[in-house]
C-alpha positions in Angstrom: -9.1 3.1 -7.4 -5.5 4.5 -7.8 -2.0 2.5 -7.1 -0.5 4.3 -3.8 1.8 2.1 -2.5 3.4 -1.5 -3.8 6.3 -3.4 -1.9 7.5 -7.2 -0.8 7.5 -6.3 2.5 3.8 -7.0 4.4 4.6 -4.6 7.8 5.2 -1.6 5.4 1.6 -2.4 3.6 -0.2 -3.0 7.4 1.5 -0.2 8.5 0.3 2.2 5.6 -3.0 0.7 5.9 -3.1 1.5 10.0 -1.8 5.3 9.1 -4.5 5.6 6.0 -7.0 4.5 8.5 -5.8 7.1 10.8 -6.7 9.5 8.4 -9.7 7.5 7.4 -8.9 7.1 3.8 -9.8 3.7 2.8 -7.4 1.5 0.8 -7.5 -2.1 -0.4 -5.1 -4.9 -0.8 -4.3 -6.4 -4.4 -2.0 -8.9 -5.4 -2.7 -10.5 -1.6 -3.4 -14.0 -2.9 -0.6 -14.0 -5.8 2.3 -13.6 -2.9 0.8 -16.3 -1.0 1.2 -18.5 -4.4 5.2 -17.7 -4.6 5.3 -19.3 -1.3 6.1 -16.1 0.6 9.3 -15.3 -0.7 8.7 -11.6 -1.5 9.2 -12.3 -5.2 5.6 -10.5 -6.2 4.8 -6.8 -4.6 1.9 -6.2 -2.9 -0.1 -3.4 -4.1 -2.3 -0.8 -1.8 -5.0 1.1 -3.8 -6.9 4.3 -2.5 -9.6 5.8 -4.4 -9.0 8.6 -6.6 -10.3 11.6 -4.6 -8.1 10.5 -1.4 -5.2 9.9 -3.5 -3.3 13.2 -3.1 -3.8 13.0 0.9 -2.9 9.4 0.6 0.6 10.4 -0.6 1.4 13.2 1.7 0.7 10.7 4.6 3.4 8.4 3.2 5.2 10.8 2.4 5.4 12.7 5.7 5.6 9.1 7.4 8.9 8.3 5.1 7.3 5.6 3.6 8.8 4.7 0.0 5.7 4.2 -2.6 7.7 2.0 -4.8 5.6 2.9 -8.0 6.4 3.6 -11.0 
């Protein structure tokens, strides 16, 4: 698994995941039950994985979608 996408915001992260599945790529949620801890404040990003082979496609659909990636 490879880091695509990490961000506070949960619509960007359901709405990459609804575009990856589009294209089915399959991704996976980390770092789900660590923002639910902070009490939903947005102080912890979440983090969408893909696996390696799909990561290159994975990218362009962000990219082409305007979604920021927010990695390092």
């Amino acid at each position: 698994m490879k880091e695509l996408l990490r961000s506070t915001d949960p619509t960007i992260i359901a709405f990459a995941q609804a575009l990856l599945s589009g294209e089915d790529i399959e991704c996976f949620q980390l770092d789900v039950n660590m923002s639910v801890l902070e009490g939903g404040i947005g102080i912890f990003p979440r983090r969408l994985m893909v696996r390696e082979d799909d990561h290159d496609a994975a990218v362009i659909v962000m990219h082409d979608n305007e979604i920021p990636l927010g990695t390092k």
